[in-house]
Structures are given as structure tokens and as C-alpha cells.
C-alpha positions as a Markdown table, in Angstrom:
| # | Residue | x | y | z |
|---|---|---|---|---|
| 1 | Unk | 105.6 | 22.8 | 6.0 |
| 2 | Unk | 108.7 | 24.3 | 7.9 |
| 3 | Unk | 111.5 | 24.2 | 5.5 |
| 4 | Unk | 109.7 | 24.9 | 2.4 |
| 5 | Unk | 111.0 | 27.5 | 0.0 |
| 6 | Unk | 109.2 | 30.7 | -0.1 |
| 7 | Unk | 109.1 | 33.0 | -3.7 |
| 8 | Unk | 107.4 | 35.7 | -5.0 |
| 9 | Unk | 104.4 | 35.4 | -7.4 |
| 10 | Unk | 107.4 | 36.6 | -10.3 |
| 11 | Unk | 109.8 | 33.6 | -8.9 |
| 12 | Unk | 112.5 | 35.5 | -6.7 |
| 13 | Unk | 113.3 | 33.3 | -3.3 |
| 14 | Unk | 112.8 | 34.8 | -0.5 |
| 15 | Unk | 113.5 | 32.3 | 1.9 |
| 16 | Unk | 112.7 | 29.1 | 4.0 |
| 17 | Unk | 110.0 | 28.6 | 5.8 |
| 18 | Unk | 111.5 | 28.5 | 9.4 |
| 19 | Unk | 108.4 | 28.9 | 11.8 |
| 20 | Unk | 104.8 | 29.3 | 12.2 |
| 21 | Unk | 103.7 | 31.7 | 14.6 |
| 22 | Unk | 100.2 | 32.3 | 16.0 |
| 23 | Unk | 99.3 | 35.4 | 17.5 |
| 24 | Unk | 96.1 | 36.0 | 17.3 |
| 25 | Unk | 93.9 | 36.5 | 14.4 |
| 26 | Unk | 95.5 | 34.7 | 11.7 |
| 27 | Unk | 99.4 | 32.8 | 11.7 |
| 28 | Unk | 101.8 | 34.1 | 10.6 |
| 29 | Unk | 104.7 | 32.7 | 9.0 |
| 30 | Unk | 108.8 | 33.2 | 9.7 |
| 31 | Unk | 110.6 | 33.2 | 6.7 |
| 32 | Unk | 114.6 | 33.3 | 6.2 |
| 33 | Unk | 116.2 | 34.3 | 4.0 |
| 34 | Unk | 120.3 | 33.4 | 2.9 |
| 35 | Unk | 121.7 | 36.9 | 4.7 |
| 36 | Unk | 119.9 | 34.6 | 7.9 |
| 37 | Unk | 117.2 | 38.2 | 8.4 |
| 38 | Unk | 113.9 | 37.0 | 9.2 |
| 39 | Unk | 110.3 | 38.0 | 7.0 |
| 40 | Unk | 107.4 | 38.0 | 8.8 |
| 41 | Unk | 103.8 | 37.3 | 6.4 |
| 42 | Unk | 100.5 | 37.3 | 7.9 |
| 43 | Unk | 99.0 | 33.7 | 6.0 |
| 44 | Unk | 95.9 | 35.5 | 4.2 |
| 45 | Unk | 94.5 | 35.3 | 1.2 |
| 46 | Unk | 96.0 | 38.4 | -0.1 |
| 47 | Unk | 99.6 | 37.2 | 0.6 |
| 48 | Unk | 99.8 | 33.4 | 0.4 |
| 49 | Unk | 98.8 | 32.8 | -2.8 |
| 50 | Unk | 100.1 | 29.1 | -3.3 |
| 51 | Unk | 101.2 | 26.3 | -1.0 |
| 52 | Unk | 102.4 | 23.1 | -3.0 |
| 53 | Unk | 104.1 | 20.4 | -0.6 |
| 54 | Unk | 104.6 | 18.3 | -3.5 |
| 55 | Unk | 107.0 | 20.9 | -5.3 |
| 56 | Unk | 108.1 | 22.2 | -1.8 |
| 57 | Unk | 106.9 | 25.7 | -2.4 |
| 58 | Unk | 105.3 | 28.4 | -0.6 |
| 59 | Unk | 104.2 | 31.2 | -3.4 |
| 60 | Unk | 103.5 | 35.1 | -1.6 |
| 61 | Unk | 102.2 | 38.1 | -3.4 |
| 62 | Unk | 104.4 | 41.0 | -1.6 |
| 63 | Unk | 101.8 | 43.6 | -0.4 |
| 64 | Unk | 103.1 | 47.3 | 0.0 |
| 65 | Unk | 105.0 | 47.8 | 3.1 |
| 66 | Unk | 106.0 | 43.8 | 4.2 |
| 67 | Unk | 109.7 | 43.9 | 3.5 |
């Protein structure tokens, strides 16, 4: 999955997918974007909405407060 391309559910890139971290609870994924800042999303329900490796592309629903 690392390297996939990570947008919002209305198609703006956010990033890569650089890293899957897993601190607990549930992972979490590292996402970069082009200005090389990193965007942290817990991998729930809520906020990963799609994952197709076919299409390389992660699809996030932006909850209040993650950026």
C-alpha cells in the first residue's frame, strides 16, 4: 500500500502514502504531501472511506480538526 495516492472524498490530493504506523488501538497512516509536510489519519471507518490497489488510491473523508 505505501506509495499510493491519497484524496479527499471531493478528489483533492493530499499526498502519498509514505508509512503505516501502529500505535495502539488502530494504525495509523503517514501521508505526504508535495510541500514534503507529513498528515497523520487514524485508519477508521469514519476517515478511510476507500482503498483501491487496482486504481492506486487511498480515498479519506477529512473529519474536523485532522489537518
Amino acid at each position: 500500500m505505501i506509495g499510493l495516492e491519497v484524496y479527499t472524498e471531493e478528489g483533492e490530493l493530499l499526498g502519498t502514502l509514505k508509512e503505516v504506523l501502529q500505535p495502539g488501538a488502530n494504525d495509523v497512516y503517514v501521508v505526504e504531501n508535495e510541500a514534503k509536510q507529513e498528515i497523520l489519519l487514524p485508519v477508521i471507518p469514519d476517515v478511510i472511506k476507500q482503498v483501491d490497489i487496482e486504481e492506486k488510491k487511498i480515498t479519506v473523508k477529512l473529519l474536523e480538526g485532522l489537518i
